[in-house]
C-alpha positions as CSV (number, residue, x, y, z in Angstrom):
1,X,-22.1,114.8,-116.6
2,X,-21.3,117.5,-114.3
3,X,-20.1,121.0,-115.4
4,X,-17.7,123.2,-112.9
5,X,-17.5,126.5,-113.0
6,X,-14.7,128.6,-111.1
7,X,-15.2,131.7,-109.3
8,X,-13.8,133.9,-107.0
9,X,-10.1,134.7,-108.1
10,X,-8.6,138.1,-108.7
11,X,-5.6,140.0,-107.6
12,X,-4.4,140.3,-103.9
13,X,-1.6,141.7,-101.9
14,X,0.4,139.1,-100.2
15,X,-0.9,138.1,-97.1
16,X,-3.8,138.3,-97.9
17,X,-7.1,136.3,-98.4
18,X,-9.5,134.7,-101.2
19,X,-12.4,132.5,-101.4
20,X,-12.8,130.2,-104.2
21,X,-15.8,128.8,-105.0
22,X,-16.8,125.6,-107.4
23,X,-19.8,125.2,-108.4
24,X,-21.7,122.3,-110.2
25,X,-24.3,121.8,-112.3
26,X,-26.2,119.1,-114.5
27,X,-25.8,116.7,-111.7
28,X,-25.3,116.4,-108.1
29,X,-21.8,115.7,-106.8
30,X,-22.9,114.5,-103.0
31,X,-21.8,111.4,-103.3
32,X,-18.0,112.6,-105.5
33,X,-14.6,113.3,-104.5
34,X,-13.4,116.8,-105.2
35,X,-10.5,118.1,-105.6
36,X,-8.5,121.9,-106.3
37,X,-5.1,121.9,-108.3
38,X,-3.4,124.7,-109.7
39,X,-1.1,125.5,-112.2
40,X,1.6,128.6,-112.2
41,X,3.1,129.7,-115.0
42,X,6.1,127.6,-116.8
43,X,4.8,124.8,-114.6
44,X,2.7,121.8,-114.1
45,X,-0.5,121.5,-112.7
46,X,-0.5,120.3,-109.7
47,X,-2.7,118.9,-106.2
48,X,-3.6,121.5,-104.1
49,X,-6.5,120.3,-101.8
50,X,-8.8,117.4,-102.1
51,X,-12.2,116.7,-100.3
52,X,-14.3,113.3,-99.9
53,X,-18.2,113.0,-100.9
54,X,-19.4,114.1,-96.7
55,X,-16.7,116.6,-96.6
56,X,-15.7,114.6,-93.4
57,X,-12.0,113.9,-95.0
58,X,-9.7,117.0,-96.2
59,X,-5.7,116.8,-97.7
60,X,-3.5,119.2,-98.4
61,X,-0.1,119.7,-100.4
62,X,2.2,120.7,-97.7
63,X,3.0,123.9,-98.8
64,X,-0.8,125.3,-98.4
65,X,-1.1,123.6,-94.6
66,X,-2.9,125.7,-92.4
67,X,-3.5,128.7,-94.7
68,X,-6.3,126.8,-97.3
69,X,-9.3,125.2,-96.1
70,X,-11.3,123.0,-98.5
71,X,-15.0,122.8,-97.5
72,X,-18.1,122.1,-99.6
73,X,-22.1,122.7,-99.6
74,X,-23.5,119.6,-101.0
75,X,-26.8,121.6,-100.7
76,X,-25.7,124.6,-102.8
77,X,-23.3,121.8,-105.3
78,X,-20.4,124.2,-103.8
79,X,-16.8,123.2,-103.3
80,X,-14.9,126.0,-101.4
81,X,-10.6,127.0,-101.3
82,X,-10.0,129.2,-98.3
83,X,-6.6,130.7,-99.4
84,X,-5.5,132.9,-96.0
85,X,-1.7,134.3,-96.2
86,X,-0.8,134.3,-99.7
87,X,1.9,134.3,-100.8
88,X,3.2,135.2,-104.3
89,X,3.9,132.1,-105.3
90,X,0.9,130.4,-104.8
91,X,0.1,132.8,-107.9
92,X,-1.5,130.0,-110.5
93,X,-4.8,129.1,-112.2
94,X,-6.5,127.3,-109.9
95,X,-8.8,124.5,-110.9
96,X,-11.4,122.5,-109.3
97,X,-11.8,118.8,-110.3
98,X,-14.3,115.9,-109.7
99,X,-14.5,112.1,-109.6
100,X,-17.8,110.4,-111.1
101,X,-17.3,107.2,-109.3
102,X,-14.8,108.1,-106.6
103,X,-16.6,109.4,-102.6
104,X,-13.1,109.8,-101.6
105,X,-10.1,112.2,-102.1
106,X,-6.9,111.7,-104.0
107,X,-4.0,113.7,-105.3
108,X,-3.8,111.5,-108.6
109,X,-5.3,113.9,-111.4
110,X,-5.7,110.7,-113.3
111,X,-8.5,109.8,-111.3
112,X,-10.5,113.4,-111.6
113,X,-13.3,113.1,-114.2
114,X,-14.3,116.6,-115.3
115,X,-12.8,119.5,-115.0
116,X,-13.5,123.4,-114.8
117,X,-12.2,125.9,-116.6
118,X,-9.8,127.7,-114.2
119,X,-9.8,130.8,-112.3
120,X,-6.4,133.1,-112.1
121,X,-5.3,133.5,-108.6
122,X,-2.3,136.5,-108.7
123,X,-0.6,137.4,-105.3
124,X,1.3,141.0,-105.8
125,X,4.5,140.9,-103.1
């Protein structure tokens, strides 16, 4: 089993930039999809950015092309969100996600395995 812990959130002006960072322990994730959702408030969590097990494949929700990057350290067990330009309604909790037996990405939040707790992301206009 894996355990993800969030880091890296706080609050920011809008346009503005944060780095998210993911990190696992009790096992390796090389060879796992992961994934980042969020979840604003009064809403439902939802796919953000997903990245397969090399970190050769990246998707993105539309509204966060070209302004997040996902990227990950299978060395360091990382997975990173790049959040450039924010805006204030990508204000949410963001969460990373992984797959046990999946090396690819996917949106479905069905197919994530374990979870990490959240970190608040809050983007002052």
């Amino acid at each position: 089993q894996v355990q993800l812990v969030e880091s890296g959130g706080g609050l920011v002006q809008a346009g503005g930039s944060l780095r998210l960072a993911c990190a696992g322990s009790g096992r390796s994730f090389l060879n796992q999809g992961m994934g980042w959702f969020r979840r604003a408030p009064g809403k439902e969590r939802e796919f953000v950015a997903a990245i397969n097990w090399s970190g050769g494949n990246t998707y993105y929700t539309d509204s966060v092309k070209g302004r997040f990057t996902i990227s990950r350290d299978n060395t360091k067990n990382t997975v990173y969100l790049q959040m450039n330009s924010l805006k204030p309604e990508d204000t949410a909790v963001y969460y990373c996600a992984g797959r046990a037996a999946g090396r690819t990405w996917t949106i479905d939040q069905a197919a994530y395995d374990y979870w990490g707790q959240g970190t608040q992301v809050t983007v002052s206009s």
